[in-house]
C-alpha positions in Angstrom: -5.2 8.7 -0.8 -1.6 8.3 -1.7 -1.7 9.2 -5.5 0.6 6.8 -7.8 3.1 9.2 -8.9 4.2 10.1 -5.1 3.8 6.4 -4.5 6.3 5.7 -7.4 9.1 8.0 -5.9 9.5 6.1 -2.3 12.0 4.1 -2.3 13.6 1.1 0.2 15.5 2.4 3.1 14.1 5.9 3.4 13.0 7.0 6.8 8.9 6.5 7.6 9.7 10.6 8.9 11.1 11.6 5.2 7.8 10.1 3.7 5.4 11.7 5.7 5.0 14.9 4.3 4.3 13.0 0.9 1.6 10.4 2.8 -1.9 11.1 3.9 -2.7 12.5 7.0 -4.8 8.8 7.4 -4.2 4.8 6.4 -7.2 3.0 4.6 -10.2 2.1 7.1 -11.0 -1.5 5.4 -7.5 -2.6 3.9 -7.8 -5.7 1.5 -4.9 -7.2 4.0 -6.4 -11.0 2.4 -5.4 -10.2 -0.8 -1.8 -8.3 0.6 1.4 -10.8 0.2 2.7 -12.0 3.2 4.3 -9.1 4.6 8.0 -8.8 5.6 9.1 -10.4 8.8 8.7 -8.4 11.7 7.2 -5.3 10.1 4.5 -2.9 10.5 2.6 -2.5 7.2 0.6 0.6 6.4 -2.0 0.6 3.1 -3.1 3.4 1.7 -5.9 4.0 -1.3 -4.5 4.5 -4.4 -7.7 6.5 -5.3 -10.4 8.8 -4.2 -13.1 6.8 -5.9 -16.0 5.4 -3.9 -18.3 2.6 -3.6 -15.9 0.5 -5.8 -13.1 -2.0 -5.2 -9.8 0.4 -5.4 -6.0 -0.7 -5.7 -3.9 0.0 -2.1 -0.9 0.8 -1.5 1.0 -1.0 1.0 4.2 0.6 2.7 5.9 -1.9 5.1 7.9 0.1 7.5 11.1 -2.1 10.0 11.5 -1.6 14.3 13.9 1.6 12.7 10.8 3.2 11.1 12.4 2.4 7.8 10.4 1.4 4.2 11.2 -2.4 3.7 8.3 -3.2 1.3 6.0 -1.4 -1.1 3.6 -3.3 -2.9 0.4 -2.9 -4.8 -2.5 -4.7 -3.5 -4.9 -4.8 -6.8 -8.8 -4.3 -6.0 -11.1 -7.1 -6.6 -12.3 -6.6 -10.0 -8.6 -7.4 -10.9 -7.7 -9.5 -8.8 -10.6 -11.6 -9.8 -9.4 -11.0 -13.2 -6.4 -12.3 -12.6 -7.9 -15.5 -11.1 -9.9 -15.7 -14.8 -6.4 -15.8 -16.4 -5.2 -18.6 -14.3 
């Protein structure tokens, strides 16, 4: 998992190879890409758990990374029970 404080120090423009020591070792198996915003064009976006919890719907972090291996996007892709909350609001 990527925890929310390193998440909140990356900024736009930084190297993918500055990050790393700061990411985990693997991206998210199942990323909630439906609920993602329409990524940056031509990028490659990476999503990470925001936490170690189980068996529940979990916020992700997306990074979105440029052809030069640079951060372009972050975003936070809510889990379901607030995104459905959200929808409630509406």
């Amino acid at each position: 998992m990527l925890t929310p404080s390193a998440y909140a120090h990356l900024r736009t423009g930084t190297p993918y190879e500055e990050m790393a020591p700061v990411l985990p070792s693997r991206e998210a198996h199942d990323p909630p890409t439906d609920r993602a915003p329409a990524p940056p064009p031509g990028a490659d976006c990476r999503y990470y758990r925001a936490s170690g919890e189980l068996l529940t719907s979990i916020d992700h972090f997306r990074l979105c990374f440029d052809r030069r291996d640079r951060l372009v996007a972050k975003d936070v892709v809510p889990g379901l029970h607030d995104a459905r909350r959200e929808e409630i609001r509406r």
